[in-house]
N, CA, C and O atoms as a Tinker XYZ file with bonds, in Angstrom:
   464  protein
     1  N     91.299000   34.040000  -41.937000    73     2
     2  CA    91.454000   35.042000  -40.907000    64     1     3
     3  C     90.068000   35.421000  -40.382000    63     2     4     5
     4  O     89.076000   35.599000  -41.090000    81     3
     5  N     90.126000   35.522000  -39.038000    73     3     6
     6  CA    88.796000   35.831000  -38.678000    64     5     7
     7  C     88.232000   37.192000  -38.835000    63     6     8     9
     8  O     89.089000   37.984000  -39.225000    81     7
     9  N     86.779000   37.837000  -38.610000    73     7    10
    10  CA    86.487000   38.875000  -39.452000    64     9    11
    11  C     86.093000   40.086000  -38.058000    63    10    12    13
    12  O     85.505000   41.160000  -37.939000    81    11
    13  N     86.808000   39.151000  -37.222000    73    11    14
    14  CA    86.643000   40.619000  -35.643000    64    13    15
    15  C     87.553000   41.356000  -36.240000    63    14    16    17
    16  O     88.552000   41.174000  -36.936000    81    15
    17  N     86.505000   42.906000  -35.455000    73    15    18
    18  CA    87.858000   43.965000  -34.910000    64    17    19
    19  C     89.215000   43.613000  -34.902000    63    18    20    21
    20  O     90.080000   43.747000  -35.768000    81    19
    21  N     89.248000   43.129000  -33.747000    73    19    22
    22  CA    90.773000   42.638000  -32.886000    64    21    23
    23  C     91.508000   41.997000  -33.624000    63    22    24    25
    24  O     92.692000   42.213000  -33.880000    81    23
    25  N     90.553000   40.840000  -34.154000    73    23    26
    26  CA    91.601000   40.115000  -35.183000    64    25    27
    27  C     92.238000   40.154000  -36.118000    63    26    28    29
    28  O     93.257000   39.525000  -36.403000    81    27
    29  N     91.343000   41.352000  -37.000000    73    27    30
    30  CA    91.742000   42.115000  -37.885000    64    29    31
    31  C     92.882000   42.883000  -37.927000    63    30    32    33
    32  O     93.747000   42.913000  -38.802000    81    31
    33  N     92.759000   43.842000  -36.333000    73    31    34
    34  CA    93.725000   44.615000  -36.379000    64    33    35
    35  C     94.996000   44.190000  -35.923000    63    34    36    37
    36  O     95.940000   44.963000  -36.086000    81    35
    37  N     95.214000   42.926000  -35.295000    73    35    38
    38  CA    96.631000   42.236000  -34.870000    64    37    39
    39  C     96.750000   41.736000  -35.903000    63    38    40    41
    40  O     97.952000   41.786000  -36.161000    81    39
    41  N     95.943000   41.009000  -37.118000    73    39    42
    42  CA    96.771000   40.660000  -38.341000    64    41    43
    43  C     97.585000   41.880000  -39.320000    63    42    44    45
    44  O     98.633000   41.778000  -39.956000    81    43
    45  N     96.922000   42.716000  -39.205000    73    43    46
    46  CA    97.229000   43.637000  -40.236000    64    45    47
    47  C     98.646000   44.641000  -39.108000    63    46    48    49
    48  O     99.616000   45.226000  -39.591000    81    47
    49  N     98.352000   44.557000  -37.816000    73    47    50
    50  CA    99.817000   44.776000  -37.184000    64    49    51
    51  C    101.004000   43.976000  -36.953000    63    50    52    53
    52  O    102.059000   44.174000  -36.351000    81    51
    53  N    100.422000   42.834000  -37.735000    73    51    54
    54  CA   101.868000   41.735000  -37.696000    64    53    55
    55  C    102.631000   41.416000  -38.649000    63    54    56    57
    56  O    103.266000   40.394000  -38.907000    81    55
    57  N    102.422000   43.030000  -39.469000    73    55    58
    58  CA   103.507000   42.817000  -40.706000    64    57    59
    59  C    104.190000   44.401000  -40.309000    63    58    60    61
    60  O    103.559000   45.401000  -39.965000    81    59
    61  N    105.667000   44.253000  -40.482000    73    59    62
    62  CA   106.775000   45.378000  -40.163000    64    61    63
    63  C    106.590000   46.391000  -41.385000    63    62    64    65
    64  O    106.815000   47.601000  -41.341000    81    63
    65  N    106.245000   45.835000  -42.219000    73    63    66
    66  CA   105.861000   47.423000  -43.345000    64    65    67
    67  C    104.372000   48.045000  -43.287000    63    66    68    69
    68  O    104.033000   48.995000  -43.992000    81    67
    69  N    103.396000   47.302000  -42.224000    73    67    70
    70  CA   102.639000   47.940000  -42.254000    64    69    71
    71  C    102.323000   48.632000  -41.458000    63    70    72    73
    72  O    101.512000   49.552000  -41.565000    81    71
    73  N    103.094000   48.200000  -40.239000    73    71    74
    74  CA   103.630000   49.299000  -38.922000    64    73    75
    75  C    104.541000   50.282000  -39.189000    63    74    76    77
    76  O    104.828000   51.065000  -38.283000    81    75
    77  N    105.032000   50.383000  -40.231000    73    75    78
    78  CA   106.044000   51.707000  -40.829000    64    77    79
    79  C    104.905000   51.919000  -41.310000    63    78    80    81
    80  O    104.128000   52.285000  -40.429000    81    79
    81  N    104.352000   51.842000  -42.529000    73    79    82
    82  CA   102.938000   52.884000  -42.555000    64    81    83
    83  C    102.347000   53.510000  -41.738000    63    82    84    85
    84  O    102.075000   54.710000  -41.758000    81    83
    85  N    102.078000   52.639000  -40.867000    73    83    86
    86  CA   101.195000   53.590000  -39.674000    64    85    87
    87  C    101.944000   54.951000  -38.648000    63    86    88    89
    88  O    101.613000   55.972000  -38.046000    81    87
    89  N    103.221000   54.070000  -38.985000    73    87    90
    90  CA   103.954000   54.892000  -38.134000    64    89    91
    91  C    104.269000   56.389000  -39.018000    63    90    92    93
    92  O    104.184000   57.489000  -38.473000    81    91
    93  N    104.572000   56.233000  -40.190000    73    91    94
    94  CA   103.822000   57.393000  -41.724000    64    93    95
    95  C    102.789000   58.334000  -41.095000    63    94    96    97
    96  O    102.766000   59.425000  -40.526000    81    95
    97  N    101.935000   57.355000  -41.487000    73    95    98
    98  CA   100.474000   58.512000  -41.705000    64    97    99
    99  C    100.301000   58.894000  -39.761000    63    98   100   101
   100  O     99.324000   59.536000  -39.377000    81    99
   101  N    101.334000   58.412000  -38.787000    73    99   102
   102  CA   100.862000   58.945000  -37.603000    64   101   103
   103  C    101.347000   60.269000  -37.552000    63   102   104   105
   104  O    100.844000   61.006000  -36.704000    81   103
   105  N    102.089000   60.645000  -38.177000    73   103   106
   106  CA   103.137000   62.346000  -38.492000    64   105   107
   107  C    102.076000   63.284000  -39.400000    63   106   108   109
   108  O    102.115000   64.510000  -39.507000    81   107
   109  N    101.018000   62.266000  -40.085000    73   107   110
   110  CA   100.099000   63.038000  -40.721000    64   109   111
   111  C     99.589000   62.252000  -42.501000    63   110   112   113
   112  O    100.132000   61.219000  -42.893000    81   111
   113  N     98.795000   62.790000  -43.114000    73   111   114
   114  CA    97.937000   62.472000  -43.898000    64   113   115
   115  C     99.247000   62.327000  -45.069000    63   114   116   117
   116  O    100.164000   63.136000  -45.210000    81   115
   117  N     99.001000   60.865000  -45.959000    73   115   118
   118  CA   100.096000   60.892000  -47.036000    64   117   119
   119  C     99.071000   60.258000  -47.922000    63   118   120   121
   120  O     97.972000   59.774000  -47.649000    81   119
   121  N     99.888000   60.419000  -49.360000    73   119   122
   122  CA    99.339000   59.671000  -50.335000    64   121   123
   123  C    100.030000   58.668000  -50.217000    63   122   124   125
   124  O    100.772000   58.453000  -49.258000    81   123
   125  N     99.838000   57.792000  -51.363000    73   123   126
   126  CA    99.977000   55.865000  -51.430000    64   125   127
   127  C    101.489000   56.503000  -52.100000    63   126   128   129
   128  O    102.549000   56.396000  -51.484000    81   127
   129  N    101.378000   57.166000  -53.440000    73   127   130
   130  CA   103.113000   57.646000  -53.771000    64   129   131
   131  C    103.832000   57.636000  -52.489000    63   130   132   133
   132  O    104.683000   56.784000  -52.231000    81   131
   133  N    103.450000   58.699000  -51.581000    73   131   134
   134  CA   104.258000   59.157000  -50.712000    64   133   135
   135  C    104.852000   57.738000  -49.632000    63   134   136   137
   136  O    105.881000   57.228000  -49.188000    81   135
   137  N    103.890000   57.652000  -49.634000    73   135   138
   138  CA   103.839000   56.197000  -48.115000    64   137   139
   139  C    104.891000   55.577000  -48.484000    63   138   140   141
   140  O    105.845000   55.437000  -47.718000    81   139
   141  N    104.872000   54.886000  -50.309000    73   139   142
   142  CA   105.942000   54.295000  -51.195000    64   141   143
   143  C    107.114000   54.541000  -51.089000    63   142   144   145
   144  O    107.889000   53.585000  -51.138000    81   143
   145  N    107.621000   55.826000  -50.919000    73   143   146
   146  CA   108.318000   56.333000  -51.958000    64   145   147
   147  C    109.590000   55.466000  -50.847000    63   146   148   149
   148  O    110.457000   54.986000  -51.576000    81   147
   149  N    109.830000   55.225000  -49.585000    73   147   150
   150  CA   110.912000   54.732000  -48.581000    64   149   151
   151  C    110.915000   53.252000  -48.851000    63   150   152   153
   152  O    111.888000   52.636000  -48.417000    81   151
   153  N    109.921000   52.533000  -49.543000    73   151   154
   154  CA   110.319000   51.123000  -49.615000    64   153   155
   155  C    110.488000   50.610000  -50.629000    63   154   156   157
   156  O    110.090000   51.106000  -51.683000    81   155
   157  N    111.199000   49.353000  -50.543000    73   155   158
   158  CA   111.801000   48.946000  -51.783000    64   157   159
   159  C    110.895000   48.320000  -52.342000    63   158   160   161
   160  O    111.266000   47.815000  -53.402000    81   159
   161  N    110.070000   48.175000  -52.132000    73   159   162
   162  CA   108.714000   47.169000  -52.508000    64   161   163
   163  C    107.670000   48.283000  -53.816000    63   162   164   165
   164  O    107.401000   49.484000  -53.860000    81   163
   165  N    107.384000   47.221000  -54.611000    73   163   166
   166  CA   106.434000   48.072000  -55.812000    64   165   167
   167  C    105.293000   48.896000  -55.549000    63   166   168   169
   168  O    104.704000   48.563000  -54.521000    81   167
   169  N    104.816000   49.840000  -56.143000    73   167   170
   170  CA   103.462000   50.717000  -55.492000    64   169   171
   171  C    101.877000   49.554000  -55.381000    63   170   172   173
   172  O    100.866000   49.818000  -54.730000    81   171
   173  N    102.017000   48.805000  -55.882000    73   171   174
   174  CA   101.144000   47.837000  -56.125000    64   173   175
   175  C    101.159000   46.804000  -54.875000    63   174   176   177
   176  O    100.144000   46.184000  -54.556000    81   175
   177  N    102.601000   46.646000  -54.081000    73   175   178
   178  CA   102.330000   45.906000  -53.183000    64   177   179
   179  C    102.134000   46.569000  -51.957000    63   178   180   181
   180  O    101.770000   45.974000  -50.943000    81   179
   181  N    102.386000   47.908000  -52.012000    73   179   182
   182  CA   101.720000   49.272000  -50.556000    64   181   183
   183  C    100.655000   49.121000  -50.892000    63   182   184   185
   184  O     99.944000   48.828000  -49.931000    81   183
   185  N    100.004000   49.181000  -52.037000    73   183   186
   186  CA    98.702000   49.320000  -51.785000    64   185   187
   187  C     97.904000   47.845000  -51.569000    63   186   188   189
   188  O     96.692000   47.995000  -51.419000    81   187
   189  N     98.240000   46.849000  -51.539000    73   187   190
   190  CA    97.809000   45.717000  -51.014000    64   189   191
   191  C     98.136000   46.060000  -49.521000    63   190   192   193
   192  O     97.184000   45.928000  -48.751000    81   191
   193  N     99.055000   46.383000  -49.104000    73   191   194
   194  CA    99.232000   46.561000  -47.950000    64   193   195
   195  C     98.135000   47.488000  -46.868000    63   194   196   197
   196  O     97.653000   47.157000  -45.784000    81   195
   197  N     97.987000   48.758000  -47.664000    73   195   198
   198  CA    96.912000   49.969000  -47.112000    64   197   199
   199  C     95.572000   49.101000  -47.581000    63   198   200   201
   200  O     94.535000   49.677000  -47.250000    81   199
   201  N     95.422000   48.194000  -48.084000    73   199   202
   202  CA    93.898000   47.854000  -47.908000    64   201   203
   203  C     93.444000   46.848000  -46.663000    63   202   204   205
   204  O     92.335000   46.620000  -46.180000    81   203
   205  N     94.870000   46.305000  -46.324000    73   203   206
   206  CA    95.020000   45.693000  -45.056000    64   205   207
   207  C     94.487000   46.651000  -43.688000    63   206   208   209
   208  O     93.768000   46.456000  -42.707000    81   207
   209  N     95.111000   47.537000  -44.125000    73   207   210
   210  CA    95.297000   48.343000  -43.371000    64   209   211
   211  C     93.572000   49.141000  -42.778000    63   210   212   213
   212  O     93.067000   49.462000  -41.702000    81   211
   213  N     93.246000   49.162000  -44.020000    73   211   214
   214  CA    91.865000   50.045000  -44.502000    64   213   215
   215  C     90.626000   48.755000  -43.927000    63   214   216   217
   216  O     89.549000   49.037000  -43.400000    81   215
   217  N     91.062000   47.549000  -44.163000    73   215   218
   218  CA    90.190000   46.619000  -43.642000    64   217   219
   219  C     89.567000   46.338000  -42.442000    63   218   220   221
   220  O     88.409000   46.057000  -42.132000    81   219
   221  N     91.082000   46.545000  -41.560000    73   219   222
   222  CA    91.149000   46.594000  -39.976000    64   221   223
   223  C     90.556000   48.495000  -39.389000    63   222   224   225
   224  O     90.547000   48.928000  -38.237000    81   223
   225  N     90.302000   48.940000  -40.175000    73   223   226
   226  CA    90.015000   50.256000  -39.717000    64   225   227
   227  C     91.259000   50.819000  -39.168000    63   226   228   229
   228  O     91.035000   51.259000  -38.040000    81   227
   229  N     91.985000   50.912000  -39.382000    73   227   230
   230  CA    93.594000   51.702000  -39.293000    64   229   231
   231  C     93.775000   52.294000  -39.911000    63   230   232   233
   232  O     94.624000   53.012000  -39.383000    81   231
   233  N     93.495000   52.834000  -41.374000    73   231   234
   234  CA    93.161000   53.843000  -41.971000    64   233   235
   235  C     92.452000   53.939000  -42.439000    63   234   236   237
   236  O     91.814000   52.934000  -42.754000    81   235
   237  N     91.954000   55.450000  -42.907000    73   235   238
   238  CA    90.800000   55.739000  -43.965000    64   237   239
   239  C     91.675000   56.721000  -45.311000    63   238   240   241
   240  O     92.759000   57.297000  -45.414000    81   239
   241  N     90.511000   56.493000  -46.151000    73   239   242
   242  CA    91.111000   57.245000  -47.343000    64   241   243
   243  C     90.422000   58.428000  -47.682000    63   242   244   245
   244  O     89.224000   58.191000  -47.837000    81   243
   245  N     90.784000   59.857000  -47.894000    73   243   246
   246  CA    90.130000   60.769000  -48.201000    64   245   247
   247  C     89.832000   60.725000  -49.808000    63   246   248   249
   248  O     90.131000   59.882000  -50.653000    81   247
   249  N     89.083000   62.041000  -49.903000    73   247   250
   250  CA    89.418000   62.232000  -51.965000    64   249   251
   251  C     89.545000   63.786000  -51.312000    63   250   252   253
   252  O     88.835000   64.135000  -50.369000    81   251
   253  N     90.819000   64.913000  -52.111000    73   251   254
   254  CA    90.816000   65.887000  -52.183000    64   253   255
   255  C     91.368000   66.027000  -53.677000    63   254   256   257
   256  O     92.434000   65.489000  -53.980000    81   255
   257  N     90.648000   66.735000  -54.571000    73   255   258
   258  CA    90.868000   66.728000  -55.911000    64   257   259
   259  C     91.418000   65.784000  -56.284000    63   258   260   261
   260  O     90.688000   64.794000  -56.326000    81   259
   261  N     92.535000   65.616000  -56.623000    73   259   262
   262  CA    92.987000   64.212000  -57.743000    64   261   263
   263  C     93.435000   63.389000  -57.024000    63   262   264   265
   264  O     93.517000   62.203000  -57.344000    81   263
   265  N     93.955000   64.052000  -55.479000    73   263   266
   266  CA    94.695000   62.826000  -54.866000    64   265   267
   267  C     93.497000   62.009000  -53.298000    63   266   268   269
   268  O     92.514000   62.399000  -52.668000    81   267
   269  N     94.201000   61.010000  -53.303000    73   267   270
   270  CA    93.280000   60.583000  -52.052000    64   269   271
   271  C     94.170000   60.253000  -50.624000    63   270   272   273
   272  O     94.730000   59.182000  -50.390000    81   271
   273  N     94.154000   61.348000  -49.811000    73   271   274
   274  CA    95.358000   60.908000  -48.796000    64   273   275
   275  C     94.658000   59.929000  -48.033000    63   274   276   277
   276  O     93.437000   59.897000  -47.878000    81   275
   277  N     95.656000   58.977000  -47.472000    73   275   278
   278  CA    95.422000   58.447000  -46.389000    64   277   279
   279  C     95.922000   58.820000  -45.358000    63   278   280   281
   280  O     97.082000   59.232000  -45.332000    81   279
   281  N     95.048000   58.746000  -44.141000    73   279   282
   282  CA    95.165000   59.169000  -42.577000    64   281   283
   283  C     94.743000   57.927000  -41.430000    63   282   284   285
   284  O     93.852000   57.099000  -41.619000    81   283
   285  N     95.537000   58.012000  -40.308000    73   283   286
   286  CA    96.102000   56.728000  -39.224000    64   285   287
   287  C     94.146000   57.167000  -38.988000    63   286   288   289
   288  O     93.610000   58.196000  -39.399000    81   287
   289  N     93.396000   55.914000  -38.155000    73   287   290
   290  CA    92.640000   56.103000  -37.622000    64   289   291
   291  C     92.730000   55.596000  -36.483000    63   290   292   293
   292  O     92.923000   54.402000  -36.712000    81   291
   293  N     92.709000   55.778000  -35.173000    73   291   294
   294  CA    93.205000   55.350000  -33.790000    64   293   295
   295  C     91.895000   54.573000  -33.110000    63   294   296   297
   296  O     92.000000   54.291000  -31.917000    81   295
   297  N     90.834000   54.260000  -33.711000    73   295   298
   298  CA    89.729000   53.503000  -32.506000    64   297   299
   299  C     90.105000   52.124000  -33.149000    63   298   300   301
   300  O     89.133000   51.381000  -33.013000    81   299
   301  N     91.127000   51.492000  -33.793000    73   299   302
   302  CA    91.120000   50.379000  -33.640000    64   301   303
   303  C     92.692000   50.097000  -32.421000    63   302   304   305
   304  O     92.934000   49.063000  -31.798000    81   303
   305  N     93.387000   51.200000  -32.423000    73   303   306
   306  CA    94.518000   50.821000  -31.448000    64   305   307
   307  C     94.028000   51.302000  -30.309000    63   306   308   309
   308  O     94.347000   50.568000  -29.373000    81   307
   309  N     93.570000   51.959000  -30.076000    73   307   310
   310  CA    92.520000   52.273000  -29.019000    64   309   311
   311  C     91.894000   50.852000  -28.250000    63   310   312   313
   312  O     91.980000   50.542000  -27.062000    81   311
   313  N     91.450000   50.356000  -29.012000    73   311   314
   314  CA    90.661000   48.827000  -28.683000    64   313   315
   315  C     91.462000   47.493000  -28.294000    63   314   316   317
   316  O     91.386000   46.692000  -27.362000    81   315
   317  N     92.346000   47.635000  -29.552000    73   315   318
   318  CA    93.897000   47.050000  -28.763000    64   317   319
   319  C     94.910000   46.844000  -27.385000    63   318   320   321
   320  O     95.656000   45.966000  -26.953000    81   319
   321  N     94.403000   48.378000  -26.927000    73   319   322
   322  CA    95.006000   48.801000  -25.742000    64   321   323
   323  C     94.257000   48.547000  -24.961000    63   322   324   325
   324  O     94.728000   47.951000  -23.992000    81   323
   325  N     92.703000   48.844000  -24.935000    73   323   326
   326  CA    91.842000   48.335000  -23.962000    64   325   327
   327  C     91.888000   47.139000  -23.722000    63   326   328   329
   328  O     91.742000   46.805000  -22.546000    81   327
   329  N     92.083000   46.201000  -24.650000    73   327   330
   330  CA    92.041000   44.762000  -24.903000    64   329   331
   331  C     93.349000   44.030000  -23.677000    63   330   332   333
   332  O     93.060000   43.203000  -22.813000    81   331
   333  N     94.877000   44.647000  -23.933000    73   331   334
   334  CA    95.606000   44.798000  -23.338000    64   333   335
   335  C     95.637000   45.248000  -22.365000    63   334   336   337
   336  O     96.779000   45.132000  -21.923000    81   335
   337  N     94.948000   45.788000  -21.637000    73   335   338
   338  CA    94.853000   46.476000  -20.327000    64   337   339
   339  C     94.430000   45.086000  -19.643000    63   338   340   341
   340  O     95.158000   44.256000  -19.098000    81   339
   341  N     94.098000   45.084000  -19.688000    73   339   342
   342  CA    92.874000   43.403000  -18.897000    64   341   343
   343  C     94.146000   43.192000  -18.756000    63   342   344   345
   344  O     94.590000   44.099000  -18.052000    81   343
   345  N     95.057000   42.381000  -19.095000    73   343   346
   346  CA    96.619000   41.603000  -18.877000    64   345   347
   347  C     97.500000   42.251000  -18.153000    63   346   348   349
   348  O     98.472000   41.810000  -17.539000    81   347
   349  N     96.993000   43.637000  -18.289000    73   347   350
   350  CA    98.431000   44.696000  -17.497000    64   349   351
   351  C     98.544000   44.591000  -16.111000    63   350   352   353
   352  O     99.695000   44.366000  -15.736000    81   351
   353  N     97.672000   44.689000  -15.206000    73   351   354
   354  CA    97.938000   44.181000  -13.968000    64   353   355
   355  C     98.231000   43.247000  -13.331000    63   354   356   357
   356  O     98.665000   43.210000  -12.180000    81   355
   357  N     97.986000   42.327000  -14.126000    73   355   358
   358  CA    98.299000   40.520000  -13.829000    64   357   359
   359  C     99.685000   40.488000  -14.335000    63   358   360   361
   360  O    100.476000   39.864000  -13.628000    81   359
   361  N    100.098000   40.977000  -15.304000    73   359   362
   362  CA   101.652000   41.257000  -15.686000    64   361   363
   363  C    102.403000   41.567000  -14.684000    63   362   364   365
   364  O    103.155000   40.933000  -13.945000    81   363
   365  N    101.882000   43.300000  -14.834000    73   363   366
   366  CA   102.531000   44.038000  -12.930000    64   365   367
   367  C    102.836000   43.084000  -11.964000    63   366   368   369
   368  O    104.015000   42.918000  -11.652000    81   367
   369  N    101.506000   42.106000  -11.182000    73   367   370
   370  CA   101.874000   42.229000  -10.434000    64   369   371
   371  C    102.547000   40.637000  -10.640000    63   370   372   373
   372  O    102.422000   40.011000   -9.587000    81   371
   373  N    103.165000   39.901000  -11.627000    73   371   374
   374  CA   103.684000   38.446000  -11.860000    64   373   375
   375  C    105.255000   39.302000  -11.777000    63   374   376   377
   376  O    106.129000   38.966000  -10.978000    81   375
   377  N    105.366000   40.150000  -12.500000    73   375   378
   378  CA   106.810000   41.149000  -12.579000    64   377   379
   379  C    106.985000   41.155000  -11.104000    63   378   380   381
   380  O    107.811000   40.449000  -10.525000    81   379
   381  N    106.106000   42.050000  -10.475000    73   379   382
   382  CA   106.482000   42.669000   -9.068000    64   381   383
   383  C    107.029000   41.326000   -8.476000    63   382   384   385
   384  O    108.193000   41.289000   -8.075000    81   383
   385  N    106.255000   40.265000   -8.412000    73   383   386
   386  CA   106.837000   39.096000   -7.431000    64   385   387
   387  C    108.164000   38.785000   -7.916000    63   386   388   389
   388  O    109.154000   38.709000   -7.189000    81   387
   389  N    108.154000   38.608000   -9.157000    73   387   390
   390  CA   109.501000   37.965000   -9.816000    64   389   391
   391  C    110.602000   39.080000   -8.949000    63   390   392   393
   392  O    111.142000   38.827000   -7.873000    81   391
   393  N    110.729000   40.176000   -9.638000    73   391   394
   394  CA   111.472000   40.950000   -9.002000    64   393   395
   395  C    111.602000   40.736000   -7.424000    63   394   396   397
   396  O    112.808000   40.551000   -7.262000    81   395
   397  N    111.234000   40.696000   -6.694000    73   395   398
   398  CA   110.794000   40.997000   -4.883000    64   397   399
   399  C    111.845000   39.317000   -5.370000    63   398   400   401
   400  O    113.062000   39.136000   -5.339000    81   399
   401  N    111.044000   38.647000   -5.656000    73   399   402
   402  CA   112.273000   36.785000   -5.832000    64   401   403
   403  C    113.687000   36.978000   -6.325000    63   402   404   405
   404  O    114.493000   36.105000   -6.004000    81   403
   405  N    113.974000   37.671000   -6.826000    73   403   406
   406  CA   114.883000   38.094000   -7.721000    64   405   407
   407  C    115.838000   38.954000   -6.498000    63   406   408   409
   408  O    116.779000   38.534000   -5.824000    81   407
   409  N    115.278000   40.114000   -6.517000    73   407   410
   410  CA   116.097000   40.431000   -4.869000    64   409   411
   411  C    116.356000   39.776000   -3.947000    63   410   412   413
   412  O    117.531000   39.989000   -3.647000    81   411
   413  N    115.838000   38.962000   -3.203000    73   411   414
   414  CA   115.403000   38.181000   -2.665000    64   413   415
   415  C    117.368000   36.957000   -2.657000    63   414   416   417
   416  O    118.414000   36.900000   -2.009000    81   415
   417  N    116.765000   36.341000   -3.734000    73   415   418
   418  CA   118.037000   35.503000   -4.206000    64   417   419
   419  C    119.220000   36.185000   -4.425000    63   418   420   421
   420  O    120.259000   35.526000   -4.446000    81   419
   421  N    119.259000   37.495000   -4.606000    73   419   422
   422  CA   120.428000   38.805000   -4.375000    64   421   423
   423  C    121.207000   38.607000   -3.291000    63   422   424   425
   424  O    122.413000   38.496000   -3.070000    81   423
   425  N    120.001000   38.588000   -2.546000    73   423   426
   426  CA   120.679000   38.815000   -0.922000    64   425   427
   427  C    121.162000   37.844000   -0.156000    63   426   428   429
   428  O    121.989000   37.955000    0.748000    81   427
   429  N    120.488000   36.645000   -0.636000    73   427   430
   430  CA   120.600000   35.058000   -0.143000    64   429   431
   431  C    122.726000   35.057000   -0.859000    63   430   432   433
   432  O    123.722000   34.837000   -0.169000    81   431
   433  N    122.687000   35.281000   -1.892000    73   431   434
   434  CA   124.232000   34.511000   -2.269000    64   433   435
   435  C    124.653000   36.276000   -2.941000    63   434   436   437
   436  O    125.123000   36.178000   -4.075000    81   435
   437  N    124.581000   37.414000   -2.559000    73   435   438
   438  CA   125.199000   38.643000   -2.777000    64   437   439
   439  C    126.838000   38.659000   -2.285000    63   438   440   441
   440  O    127.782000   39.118000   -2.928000    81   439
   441  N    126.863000   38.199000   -1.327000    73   439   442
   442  CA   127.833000   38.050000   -0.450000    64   441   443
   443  C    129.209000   37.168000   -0.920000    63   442   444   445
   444  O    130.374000   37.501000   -0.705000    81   443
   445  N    128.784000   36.072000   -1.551000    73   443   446
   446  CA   129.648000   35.364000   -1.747000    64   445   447
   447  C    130.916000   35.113000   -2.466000    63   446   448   449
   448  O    131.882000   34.389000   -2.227000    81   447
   449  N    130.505000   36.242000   -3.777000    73   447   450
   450  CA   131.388000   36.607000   -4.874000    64   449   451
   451  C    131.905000   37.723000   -4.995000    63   450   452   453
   452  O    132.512000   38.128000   -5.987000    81   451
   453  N    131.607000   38.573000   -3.529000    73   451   454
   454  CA   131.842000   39.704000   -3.602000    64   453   455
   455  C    131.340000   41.028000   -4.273000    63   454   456   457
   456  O    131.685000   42.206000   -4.173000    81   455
   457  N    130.320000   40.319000   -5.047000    73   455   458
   458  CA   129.363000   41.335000   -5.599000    64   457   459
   459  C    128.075000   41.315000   -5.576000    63   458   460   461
   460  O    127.563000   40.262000   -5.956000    81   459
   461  N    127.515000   41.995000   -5.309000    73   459   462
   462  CA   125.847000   42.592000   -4.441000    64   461   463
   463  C    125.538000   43.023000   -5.730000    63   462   464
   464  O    124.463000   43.581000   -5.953000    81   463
């Protein structure tokens, strides 16, 4: 796996339990128990998971007395989105045409079946 930002953080977002984590600690600060406690999976394999997580900068870990919560950190989805932006208008406007074609062929044979 490569050792960018980006790459980091789309690997570690291309697993569905580790996007339920995030989606966790986005409601607020949990421990590794807590994060656990909804999946069927062992505490040993969340926490392989949160170091994924911790790798890509998606979370950090506090220490408050005995426990150490973890909390979402947002400048790597942040970067994601920027990353994604570049594509968003070229999307827009490949959509917009499709659609405008799409109507388009509506109107050409709308008529025929009796339904528009």
């Amino acid at each position: 796996m490569a050792d960018d930002p980006l790459s980091l953080t789309f690997a570690a977002l291309a697993d569905p339990t580790r996007r339920a984590l995030l989606a966790r600690l986005a409601r607020g600060e949990a421990t590794v128990n807590e994060l656990a406690e909804p999946f069927p999976i062992s505490l040993q394999a969340v926490s392989r998971h949160l170091k994924v997580l911790e790798r890509a900068g998606l979370i950090s870990r506090g220490r408050d007395a005995q426990w150490r919560p973890c909390r979402i950190e947002t400048a790597p989805l942040e970067q994601v989105s920027e990353w994604l932006g570049r594509y968003r208008d070229q999307w827009e406007d490949r959509f917009g045409r499709l659609d405008r074609e799409l109507r388009r062929m509506q109107g050409d044979t709308g008529g025929e079946d009796g339904h528009e």
